[in-house]
C-alpha positions as CSV (number, residue, x, y, z in Angstrom):
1,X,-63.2,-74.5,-20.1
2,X,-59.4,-75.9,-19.8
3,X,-57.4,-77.7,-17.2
4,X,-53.9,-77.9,-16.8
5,X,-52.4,-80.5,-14.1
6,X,-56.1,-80.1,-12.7
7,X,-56.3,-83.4,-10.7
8,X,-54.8,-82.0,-7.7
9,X,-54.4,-86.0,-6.5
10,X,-51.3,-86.4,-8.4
11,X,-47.8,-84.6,-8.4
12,X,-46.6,-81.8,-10.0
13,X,-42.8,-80.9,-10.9
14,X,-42.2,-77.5,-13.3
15,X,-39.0,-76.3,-14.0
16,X,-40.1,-72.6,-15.2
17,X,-36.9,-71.8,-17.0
18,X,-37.7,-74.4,-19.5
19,X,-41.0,-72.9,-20.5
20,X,-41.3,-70.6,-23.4
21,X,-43.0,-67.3,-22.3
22,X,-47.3,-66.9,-23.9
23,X,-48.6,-63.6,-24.7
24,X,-51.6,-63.0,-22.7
25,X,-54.4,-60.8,-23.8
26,X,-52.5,-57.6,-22.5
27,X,-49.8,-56.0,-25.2
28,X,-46.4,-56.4,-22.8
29,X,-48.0,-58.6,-20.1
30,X,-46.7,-63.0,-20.7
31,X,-47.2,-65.4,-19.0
32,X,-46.2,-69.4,-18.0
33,X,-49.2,-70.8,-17.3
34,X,-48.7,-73.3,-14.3
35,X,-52.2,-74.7,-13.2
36,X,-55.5,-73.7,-14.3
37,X,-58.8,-75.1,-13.5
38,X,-61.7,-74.3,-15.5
39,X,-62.1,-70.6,-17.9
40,X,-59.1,-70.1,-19.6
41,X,-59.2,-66.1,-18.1
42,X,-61.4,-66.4,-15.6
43,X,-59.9,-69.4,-13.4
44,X,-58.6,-70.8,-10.7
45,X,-54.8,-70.6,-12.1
46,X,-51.4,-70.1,-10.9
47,X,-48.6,-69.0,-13.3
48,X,-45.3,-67.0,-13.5
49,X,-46.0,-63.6,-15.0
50,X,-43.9,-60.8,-16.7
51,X,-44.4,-57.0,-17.2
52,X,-42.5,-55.4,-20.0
53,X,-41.1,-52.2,-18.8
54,X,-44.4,-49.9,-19.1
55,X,-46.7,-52.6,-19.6
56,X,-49.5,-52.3,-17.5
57,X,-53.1,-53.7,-16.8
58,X,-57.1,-51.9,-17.1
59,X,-58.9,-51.8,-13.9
60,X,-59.9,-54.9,-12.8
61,X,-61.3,-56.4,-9.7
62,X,-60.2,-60.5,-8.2
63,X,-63.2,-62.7,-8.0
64,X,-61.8,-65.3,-5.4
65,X,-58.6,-63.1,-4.6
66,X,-55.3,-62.4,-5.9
67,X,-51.7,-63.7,-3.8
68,X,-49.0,-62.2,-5.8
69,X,-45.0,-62.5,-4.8
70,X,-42.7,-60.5,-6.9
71,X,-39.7,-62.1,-7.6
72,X,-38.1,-59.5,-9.8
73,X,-38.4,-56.0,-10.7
74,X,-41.0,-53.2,-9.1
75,X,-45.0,-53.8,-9.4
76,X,-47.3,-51.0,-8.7
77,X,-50.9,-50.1,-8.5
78,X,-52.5,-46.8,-7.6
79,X,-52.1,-47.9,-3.8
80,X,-48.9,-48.6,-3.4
81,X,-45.1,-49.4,-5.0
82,X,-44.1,-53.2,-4.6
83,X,-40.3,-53.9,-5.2
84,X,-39.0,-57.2,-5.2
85,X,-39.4,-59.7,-2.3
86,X,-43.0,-57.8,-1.8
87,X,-46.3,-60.7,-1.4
88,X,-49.8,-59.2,-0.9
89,X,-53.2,-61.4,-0.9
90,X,-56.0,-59.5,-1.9
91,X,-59.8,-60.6,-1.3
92,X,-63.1,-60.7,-3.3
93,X,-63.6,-57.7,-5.5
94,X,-60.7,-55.4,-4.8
95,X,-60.0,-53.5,-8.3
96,X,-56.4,-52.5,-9.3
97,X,-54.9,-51.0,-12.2
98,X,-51.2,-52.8,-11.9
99,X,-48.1,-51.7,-13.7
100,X,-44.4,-51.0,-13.9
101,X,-41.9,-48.8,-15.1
102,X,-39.2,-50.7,-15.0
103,X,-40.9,-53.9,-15.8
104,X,-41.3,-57.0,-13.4
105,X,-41.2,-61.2,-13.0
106,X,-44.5,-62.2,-10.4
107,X,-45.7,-65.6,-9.1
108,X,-49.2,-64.6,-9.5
109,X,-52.0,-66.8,-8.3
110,X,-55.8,-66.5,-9.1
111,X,-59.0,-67.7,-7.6
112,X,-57.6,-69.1,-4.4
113,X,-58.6,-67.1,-1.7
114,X,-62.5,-67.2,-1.8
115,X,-65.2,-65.9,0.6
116,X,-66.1,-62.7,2.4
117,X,-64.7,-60.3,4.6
118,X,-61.6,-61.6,4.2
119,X,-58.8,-58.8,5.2
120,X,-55.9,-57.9,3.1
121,X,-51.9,-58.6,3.7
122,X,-48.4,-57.2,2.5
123,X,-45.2,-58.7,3.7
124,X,-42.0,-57.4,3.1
125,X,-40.2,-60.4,2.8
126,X,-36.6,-58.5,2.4
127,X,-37.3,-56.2,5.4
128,X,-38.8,-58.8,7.6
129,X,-37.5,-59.2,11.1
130,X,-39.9,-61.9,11.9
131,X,-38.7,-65.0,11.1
132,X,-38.3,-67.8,13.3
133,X,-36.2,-71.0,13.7
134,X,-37.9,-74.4,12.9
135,X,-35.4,-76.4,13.1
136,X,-30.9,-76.0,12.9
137,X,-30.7,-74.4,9.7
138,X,-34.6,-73.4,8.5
139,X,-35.9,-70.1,9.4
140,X,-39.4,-69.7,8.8
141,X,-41.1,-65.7,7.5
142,X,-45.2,-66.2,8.2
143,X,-47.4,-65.3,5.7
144,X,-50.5,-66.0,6.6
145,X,-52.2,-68.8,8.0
146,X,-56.2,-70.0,8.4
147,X,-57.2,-71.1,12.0
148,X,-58.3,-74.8,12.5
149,X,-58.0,-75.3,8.7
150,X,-53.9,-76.3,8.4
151,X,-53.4,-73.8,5.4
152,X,-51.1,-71.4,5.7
153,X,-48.0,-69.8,3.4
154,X,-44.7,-68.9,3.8
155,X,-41.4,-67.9,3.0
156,X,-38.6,-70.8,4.3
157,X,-34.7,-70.4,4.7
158,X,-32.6,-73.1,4.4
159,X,-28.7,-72.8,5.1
160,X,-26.4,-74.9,3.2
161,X,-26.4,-78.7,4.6
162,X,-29.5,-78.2,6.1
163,X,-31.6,-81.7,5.8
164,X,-35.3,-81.5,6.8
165,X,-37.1,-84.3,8.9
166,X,-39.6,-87.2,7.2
167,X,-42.6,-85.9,6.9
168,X,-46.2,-86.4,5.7
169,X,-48.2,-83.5,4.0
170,X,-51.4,-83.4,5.3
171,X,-53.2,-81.2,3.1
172,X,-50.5,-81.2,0.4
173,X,-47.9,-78.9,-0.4
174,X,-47.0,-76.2,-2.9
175,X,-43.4,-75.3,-3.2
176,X,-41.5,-72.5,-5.7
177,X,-37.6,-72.4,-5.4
178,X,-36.6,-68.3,-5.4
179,X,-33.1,-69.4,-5.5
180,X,-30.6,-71.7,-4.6
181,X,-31.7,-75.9,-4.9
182,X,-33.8,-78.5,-3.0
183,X,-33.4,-82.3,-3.4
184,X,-35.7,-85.0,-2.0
185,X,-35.4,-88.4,-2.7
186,X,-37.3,-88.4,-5.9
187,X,-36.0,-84.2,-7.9
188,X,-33.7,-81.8,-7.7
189,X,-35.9,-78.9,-7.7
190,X,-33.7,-76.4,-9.0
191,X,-34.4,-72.4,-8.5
192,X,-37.2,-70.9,-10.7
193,X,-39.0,-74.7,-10.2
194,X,-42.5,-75.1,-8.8
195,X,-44.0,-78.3,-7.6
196,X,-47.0,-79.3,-5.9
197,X,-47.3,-82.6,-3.6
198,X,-50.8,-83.8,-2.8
199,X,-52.9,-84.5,0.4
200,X,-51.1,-87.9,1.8
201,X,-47.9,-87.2,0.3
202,X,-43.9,-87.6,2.0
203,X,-40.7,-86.9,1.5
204,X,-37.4,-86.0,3.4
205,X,-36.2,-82.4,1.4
206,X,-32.7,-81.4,1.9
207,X,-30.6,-78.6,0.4
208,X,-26.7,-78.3,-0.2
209,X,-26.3,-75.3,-1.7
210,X,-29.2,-73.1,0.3
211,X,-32.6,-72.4,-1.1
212,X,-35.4,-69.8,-0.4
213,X,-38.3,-71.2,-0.7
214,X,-42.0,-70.0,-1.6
215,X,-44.6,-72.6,0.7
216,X,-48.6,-73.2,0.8
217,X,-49.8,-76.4,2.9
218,X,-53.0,-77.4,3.9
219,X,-54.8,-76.0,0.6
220,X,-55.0,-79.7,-1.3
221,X,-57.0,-81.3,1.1
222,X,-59.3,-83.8,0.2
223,X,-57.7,-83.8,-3.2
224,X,-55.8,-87.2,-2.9
């Protein structure tokens, strides 16, 4: 058993681009290991993964699911062909054999979508012509999102200048910069950075270059 920034009270700030890539058990498969709780293989963990080109993965299935957002490159299973800007969730138990040509960079996270019956999603991020205005300058691309619960995930927008309202993160927060730069009154959160904020937590995030944004709320409850 292992943890890595486990207590889910306290806040989290990665710049990924400083971390050295770690083989993982799979010849051409790294990995920069971002949060794990409990097995070293088998946990709850989120990280930033890369393919070689031709690397590739044995059948497997996800015990608690598997969300993966590709941020570079082309993944592919025997279902389907996932270019960049591709997210899928997949539920309990659904076996893949993943693996690229061309090689690929993933946010990959483990063991975070538990229970049965759960359905499926892909979202085309690039393609998308769903996104929706929060606010002058943030345009919001849905996810997915749990009923009655407050968690939910999505892809944010944020034009040059934009500065978001005061607000308090009920449930906590989860952020990875895809590119550009977020500020807040405590970081700069440059692109390739992840962070997590817990339950309770505020701030006031504004950008000045632009940033696209990777968001999950609502998931850290009860943690603080």
């Amino acid at each position: 058993m292992a943890d890595l920034h486990g207590d889910r009270s306290k806040p989290v700030v990665i710049d990924t681009t400083r971390m050295e890539w770690q083989p993982s058990p799979s010849p051409g498969v790294w990995r920069k290991r971002l949060e794990l709780i409990g097995d070293t293989e088998k946990g709850m963990v989120t990280s930033i993964v890369r393919f070689d080109p031709g690397a590739g993965l044995p059948l497997h299935d996800h015990p608690m699911g598997e969300e993966v957002l590709v941020l570079e490159g082309t993944f592919a299973d025997e279902h389907d062909t996932y270019p960049t800007g591709t997210w899928t969730l997949l539920p309990n138990n659904t076996p893949h054999a993943p693996k690229t040509e061309e090689g690929c960079t993933l946010l990959v996270k483990l063991c975070q979508y538990a229970g049965e019956g759960l359905p499926a999603f892909r979202k085309d991020v690039p393609y998308a012509s769903k996104w929706r205005e929060t606010f002058p300058g943030r345009e919001q691309y849905d996810l997915y999102n749990v009923p009655d619960t407050g968690l939910e995930a999505y892809i944010a927008r944020l034009a040059p200048g934009t500065r978001s309202p005061h607000h308090v993160h009920d449930g906590g927060e989860e952020v990875f910069v895809i590119s550009g730069e977020l500020r807040d009154e405590n970081h700069v959160y440059t692109e390739g950075t992840w962070f997590r904020l817990p339950d309770g937590s505020s701030h006031q995030p504004w950008t000045e270059t632009g940033c696209t944004l990777y968001v999950k709320r609502g998931h850290l409850k009860g943690d603080a």
